[in-house]
C-alpha positions as CSV (number, residue, x, y, z in Angstrom):
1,X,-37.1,-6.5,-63.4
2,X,-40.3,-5.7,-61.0
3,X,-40.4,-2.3,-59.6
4,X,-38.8,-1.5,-56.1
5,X,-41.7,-1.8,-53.4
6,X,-41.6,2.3,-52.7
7,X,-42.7,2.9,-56.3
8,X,-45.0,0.1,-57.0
9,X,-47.0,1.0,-54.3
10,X,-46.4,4.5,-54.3
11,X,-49.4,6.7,-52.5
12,X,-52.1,8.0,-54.8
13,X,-52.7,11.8,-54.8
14,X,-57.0,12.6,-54.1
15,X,-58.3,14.5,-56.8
16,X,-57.5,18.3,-56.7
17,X,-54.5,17.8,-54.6
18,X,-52.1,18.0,-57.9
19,X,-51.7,21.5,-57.9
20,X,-50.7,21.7,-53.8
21,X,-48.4,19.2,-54.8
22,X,-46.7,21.0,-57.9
23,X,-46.8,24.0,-55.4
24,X,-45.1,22.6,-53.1
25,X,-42.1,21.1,-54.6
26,X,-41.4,24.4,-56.8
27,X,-41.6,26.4,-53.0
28,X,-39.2,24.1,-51.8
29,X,-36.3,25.0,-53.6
30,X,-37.1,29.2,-51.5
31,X,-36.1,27.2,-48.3
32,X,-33.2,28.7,-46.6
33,X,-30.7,26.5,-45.7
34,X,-27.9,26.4,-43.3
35,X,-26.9,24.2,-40.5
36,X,-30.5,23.1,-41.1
37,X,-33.2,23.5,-43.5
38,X,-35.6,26.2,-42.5
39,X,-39.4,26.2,-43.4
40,X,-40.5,27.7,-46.9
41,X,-41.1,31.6,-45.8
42,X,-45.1,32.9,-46.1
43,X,-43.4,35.5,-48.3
44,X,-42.7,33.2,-51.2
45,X,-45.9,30.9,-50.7
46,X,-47.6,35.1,-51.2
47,X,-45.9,35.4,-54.3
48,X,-46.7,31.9,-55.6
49,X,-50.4,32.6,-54.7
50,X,-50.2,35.9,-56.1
51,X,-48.8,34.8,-59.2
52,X,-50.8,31.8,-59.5
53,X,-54.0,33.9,-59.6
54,X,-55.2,32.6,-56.3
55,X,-58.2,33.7,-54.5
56,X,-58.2,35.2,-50.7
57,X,-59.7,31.9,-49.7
58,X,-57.8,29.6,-51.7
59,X,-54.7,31.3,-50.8
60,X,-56.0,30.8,-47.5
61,X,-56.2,27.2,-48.1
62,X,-52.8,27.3,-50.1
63,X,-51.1,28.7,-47.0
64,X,-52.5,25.5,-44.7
65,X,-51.9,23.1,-47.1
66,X,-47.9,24.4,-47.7
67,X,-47.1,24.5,-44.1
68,X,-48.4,21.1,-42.9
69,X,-46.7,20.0,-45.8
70,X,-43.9,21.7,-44.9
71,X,-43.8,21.0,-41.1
72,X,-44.1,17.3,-42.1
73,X,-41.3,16.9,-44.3
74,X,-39.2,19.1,-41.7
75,X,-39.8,17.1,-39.2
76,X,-39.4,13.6,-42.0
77,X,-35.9,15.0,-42.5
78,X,-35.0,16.3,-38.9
79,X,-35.6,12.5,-37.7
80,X,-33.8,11.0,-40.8
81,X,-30.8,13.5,-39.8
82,X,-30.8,12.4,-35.8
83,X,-31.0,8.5,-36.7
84,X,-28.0,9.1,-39.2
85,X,-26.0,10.9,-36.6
86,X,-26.7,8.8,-33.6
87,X,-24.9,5.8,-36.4
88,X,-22.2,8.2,-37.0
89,X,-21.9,9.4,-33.1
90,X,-21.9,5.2,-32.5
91,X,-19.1,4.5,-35.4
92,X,-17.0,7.1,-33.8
93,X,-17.1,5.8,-30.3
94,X,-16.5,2.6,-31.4
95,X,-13.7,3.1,-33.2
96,X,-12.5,5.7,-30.7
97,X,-12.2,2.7,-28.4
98,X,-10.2,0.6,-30.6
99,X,-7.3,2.7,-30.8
100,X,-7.1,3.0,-27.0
């Protein structure tokens, strides 16, 4: 059975950019969440780069890397919620109409 298209062609990490990657998924879980997810607070990403050993400018770099990482996948999942609600919001009228 060939692999689905997403993963054959998956993207290829550049060199170096393992470790953001690593950081990032392990800071995503300090998200808060409520009606919404909310961006991964500065205070964890300090404690990551603290306890990671990171230097002042490649916590610097951590920091920038995090939150454009971060903003994009907010912003990945706030359009992903607003095209799923606008099917649901369609459904509903729909079949609002039908029992009228």
């Amino acid at each position: 059975m060939p692999l689905p298209d997403k993963i054959a062609n998956k993207p290829v990490l550049r060199a170096g950019l393992g470790a953001y990657h690593k950081a990032f998924t392990e800071l995503t879980t300090d998200r808060a969440l409520g009606m919404a997810e909310g961006p991964i607070p500065w205070t964890a990403i300090n404690a990551y780069g603290y306890r990671h050993g990171y230097t002042e400018d490649e916590f610097d770099r951590l920091v920038a890397i995090i939150t454009g990482l971060d903003n994009a996948y907010l912003k990945h999942r706030n359009n992903k919620q607003k095209k799923t609600m606008g099917k649901s919001h369609g459904s509903l009228s729909k079949s609002k109409m039908r029992q009228k």
